[in-house]
Backbone as CSV, one residue per row, in Angstrom:
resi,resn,N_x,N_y,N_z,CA_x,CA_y,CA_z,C_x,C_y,C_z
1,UNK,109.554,57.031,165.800,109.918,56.923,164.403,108.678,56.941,163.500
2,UNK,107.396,56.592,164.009,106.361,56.613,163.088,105.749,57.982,163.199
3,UNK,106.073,58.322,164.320,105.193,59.569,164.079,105.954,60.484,163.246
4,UNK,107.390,60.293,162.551,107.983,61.390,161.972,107.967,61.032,160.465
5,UNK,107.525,59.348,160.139,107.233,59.469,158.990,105.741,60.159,158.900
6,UNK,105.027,60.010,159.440,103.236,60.654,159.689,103.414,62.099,159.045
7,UNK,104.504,62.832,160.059,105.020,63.760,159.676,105.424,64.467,158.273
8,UNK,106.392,63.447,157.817,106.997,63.801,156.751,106.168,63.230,155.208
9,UNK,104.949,62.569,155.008,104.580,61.942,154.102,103.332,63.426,154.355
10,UNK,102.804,63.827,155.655,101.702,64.854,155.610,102.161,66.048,154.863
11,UNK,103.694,66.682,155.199,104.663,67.560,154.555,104.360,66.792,153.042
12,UNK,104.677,65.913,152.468,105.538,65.737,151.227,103.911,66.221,150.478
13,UNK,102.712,65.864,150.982,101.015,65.661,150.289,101.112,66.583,150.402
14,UNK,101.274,67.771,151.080,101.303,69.531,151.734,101.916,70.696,150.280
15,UNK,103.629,69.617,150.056,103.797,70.422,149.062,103.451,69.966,147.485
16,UNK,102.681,68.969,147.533,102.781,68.022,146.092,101.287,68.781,145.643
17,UNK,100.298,69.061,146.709,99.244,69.370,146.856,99.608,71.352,146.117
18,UNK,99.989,71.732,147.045,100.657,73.389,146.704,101.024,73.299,144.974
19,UNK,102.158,72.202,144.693,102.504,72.513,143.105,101.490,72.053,142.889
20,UNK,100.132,71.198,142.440,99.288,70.964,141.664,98.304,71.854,141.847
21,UNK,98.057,73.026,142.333,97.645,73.887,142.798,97.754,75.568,142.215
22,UNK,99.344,75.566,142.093,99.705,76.643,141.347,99.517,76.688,140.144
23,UNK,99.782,75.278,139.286,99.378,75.740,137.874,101.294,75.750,137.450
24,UNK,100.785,75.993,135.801,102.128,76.495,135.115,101.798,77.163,134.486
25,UNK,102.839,78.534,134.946,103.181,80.198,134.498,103.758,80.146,133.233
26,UNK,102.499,80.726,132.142,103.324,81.352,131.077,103.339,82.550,130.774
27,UNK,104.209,83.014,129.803,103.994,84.801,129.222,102.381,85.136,129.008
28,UNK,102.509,86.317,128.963,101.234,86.988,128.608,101.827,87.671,127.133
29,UNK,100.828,87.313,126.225,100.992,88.045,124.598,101.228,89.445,125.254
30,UNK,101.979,90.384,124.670,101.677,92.042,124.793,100.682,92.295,123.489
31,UNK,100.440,91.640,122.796,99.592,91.609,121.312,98.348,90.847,121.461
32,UNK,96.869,91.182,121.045,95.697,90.289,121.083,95.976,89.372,120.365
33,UNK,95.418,88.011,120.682,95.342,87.029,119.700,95.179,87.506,117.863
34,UNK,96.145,87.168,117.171,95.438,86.482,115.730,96.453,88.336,115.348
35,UNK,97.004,89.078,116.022,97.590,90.140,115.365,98.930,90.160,115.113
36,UNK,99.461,88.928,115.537,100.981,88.338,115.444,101.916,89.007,114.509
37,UNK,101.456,88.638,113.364,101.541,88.458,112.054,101.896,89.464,111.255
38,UNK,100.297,90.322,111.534,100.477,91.436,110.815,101.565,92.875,111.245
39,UNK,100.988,92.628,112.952,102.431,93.910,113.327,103.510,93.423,112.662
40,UNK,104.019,92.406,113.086,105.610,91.802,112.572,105.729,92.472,111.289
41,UNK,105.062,92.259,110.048,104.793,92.829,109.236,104.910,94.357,109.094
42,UNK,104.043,95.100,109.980,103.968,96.743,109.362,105.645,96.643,110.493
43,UNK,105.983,96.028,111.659,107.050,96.590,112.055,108.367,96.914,110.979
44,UNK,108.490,95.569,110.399,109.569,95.435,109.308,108.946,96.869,108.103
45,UNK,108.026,96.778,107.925,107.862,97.686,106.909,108.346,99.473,107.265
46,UNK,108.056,99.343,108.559,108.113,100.811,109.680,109.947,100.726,109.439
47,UNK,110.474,100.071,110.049,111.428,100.010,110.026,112.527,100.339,108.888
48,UNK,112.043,100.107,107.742,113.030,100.533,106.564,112.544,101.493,105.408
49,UNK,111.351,101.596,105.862,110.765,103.414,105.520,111.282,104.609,106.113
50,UNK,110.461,104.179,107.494,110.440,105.268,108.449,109.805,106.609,107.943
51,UNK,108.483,106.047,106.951,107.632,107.138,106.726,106.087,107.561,107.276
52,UNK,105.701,108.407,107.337,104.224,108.507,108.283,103.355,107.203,107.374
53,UNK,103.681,107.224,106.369,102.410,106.102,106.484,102.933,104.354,106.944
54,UNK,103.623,104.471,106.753,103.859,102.875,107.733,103.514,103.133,109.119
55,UNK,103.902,104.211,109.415,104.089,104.538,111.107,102.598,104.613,111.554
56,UNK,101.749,105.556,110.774,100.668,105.327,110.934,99.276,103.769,110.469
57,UNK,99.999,103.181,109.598,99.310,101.776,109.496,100.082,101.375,111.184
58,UNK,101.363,100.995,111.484,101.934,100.391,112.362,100.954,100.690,113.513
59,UNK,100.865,102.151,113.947,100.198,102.494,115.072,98.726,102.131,115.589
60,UNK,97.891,101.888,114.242,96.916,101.142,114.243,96.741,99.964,114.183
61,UNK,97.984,99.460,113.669,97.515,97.901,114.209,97.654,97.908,115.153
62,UNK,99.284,98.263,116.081,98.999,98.205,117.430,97.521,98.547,118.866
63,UNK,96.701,99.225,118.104,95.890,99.633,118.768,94.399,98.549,118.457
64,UNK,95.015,98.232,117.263,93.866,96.726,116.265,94.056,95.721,117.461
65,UNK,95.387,95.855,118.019,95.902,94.445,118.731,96.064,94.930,120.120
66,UNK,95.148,95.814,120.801,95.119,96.238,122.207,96.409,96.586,123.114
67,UNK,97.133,97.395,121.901,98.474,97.872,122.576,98.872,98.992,122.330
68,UNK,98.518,100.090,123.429,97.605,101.364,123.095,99.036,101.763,122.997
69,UNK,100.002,101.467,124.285,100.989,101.417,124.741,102.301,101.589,123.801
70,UNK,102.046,100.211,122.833,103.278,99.868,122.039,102.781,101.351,120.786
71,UNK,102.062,101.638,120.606,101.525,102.858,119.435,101.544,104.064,120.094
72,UNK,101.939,104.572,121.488,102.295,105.893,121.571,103.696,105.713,121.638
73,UNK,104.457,104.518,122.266,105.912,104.562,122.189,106.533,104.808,120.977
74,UNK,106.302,104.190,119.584,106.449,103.972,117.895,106.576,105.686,117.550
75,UNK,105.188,106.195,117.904,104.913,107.644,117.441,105.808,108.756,118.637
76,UNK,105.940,108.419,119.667,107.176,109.209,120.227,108.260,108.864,120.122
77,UNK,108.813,107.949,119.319,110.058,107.926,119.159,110.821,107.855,117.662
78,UNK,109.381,108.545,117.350,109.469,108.840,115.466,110.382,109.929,115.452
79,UNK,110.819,110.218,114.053,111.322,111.669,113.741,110.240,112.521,113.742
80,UNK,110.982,113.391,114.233,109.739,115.023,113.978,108.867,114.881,113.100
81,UNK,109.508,114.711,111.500,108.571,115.546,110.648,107.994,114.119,110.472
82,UNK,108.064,112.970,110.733,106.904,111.806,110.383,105.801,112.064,111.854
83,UNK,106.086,111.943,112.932,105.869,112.222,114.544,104.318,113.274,113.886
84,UNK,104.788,114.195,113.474,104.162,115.640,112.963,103.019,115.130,111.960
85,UNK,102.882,114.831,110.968,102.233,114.317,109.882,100.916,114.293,110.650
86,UNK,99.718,114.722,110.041,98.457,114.810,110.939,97.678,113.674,110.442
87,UNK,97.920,112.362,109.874,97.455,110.989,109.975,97.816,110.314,111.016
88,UNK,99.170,110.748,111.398,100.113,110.231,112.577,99.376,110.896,113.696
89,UNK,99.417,111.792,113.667,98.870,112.760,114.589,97.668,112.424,115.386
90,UNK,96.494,112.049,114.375,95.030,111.358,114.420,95.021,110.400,115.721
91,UNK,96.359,109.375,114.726,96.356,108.030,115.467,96.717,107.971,116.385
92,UNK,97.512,108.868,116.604,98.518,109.133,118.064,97.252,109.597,119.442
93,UNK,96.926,110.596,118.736,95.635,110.765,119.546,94.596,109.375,120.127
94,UNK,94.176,108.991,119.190,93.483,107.729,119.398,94.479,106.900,120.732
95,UNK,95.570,106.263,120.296,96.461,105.891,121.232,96.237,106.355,122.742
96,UNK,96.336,107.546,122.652,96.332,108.382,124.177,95.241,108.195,125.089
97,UNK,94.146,108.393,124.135,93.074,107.341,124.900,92.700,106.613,125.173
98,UNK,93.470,105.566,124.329,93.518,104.053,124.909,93.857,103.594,125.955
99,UNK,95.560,104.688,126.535,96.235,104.695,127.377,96.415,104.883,128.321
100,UNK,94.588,105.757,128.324,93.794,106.632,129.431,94.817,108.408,129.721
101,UNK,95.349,108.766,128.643,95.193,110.028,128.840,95.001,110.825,127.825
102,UNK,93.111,111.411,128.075,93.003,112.522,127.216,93.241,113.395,127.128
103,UNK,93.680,114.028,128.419,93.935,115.362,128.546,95.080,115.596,127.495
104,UNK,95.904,114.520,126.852,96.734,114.592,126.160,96.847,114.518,124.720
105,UNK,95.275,113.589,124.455,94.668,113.484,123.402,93.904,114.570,122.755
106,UNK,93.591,115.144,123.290,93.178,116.753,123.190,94.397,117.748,122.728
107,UNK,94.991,117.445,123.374,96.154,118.259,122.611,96.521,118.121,121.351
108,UNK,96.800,116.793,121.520,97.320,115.901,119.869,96.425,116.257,118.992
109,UNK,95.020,116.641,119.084,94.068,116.210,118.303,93.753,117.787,117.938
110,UNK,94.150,118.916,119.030,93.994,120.052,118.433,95.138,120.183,117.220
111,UNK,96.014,119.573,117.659,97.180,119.790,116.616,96.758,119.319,114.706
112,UNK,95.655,118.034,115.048,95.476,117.665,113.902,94.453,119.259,113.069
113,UNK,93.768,119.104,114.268,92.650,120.742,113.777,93.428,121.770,113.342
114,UNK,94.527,122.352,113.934,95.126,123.575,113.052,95.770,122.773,112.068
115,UNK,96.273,121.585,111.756,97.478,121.732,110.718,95.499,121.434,109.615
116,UNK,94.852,121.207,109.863,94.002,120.878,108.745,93.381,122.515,108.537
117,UNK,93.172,123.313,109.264,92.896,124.348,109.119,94.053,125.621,108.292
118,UNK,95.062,124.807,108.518,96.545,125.740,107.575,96.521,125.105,106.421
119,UNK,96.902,123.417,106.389,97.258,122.999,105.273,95.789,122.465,104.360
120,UNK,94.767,122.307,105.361,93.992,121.611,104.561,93.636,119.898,104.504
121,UNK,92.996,119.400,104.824,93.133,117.689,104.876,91.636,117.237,104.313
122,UNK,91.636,115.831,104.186,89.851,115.239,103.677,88.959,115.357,104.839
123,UNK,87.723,115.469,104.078,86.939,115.717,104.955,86.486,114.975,105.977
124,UNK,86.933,113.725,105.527,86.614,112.436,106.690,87.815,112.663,107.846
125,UNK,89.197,113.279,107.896,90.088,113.334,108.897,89.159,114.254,109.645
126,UNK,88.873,115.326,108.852,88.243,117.126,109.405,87.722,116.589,110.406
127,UNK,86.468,115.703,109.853,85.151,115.834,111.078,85.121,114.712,111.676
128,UNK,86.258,113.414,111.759,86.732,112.782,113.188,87.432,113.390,113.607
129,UNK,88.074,114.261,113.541,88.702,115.137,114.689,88.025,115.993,115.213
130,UNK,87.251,117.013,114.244,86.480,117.693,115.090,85.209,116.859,116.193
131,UNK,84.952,115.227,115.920,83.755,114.840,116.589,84.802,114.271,118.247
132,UNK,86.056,113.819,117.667,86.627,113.076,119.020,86.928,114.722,119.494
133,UNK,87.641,115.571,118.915,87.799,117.149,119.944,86.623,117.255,120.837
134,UNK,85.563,117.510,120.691,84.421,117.592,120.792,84.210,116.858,122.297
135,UNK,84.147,115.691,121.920,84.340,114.220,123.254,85.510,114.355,124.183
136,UNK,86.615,114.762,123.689,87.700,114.909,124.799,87.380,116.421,125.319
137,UNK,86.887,117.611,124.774,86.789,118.521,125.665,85.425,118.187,126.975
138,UNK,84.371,117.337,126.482,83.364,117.380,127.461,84.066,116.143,128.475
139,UNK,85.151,115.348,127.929,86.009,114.224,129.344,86.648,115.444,130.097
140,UNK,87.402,116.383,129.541,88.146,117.217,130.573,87.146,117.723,131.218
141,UNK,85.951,118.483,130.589,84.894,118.868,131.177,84.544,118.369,132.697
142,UNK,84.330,117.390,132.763,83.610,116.491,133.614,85.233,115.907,134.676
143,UNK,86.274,116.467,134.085,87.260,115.927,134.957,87.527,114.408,135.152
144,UNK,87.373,114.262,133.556,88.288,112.430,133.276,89.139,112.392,132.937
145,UNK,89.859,111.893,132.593,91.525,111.378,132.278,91.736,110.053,131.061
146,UNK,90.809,109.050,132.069,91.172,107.800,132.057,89.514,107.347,131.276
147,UNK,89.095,107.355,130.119,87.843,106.964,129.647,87.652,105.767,130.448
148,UNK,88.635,104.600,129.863,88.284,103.515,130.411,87.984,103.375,132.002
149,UNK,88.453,104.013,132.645,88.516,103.345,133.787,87.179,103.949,134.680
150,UNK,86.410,105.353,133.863,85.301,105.790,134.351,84.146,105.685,132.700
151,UNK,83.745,104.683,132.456,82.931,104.161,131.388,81.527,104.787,131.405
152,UNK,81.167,105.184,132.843,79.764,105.841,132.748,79.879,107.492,132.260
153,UNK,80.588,107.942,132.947,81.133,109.325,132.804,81.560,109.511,131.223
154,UNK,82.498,108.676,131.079,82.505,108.903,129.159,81.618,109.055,128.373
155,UNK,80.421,108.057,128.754,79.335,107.486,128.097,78.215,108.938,128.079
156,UNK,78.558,109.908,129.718,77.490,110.926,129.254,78.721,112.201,128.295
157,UNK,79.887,111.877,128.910,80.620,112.804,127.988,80.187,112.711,126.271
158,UNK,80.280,111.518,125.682,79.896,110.971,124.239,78.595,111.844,124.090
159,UNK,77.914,111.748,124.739,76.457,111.728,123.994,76.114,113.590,124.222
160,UNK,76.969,114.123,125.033,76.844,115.559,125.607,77.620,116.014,124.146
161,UNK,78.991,115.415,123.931,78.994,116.226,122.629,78.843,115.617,121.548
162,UNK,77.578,114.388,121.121,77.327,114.307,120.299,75.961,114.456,119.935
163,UNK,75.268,115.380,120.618,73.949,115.518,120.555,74.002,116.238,119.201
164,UNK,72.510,116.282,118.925,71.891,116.799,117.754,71.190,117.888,117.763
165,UNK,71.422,119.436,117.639,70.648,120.115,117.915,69.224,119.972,116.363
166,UNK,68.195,120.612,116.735,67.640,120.215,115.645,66.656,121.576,115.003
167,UNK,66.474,122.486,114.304,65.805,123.251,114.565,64.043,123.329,113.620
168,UNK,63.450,123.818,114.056,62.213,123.538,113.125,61.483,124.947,112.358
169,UNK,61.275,125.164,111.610,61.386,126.036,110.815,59.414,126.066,110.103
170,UNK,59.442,127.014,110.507,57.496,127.438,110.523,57.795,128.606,109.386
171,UNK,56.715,128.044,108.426,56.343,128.909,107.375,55.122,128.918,107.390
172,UNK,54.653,130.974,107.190,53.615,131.362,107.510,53.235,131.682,106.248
């Protein structure tokens, strides 16, 4: 009889030991700290517009708040002609690489290049698109996908197409 309480008190320390051990499981935010607020915000606003520029504030916060994820779902499940809009377009791009696929971001992002080349856009959209085009053709280049997940390889992709050519000019 004693040896089965020995038994059963070593069991009871065995599992009392195990739960103080595990801890207590909570959710994980899908949102970074401190961005609560504001999505809730552009969501409601997204929601009873349903125009590219909410969609596109929306998509950037999501991406403000490390949810590359929740900002390509928003922009694929837009209507066409907001979906289309080449601010949307920009951001959507951005997204894709968050998401680790450029090969897709490249696409998106050529799309922003012709509609700015038909319709025309500011010059600050022009030449971040043309500088990230630029960066996603030397990731396909090099056969990346996933920036994040190959950080060195990006890092010479970046600087391959953001070099400076420079030329020097001799007067005789």
């Amino acid at each position: 009889m004693g040896g089965l309480r020995a038994l059963n008190t070593v069991l009871l320390l065995a599992v009392f030991g195990l739960l103080l051990a595990s801890g207590t499981q909570r959710e994980k935010s899908v949102l970074a700290r401190g961005h609560e607020d504001t999505v809730r915000g552009l969501e409601a606003r997204y929601a009873m517009r349903h125009d590219a520029a909410s969609l596109k504030d929306l998509a950037q916060a999501y991406l403000d708040a490390q949810a590359p994820g929740l900002a390509v779902a928003a922009v694929e499940a837009a209507p066409e002609d907001v979906r289309h809009d080449v601010y949307v377009e920009h951001t959507y791009a951005r997204a894709l690489i968050d998401s680790g696929r450029a090969s897709d971001a490249l696409v998106a992002e050529q799309r922003v290049l012709d509609q700015c080349d038909h319709d025309g856009c500011d010059a600050w959209l022009f030449a971040s698109a043309m500088r990230r085009t630029d960066i996603l053709r030397e990731l396909e280049k090099l056969g990346v996908d996933d920036a994040q997940a190959h950080p060195e390889t990006a890092a010479v992709a970046y600087h391959a197409a953001t070099r400076e050519a420079r030329l020097s000019v001799v007067v005789q």
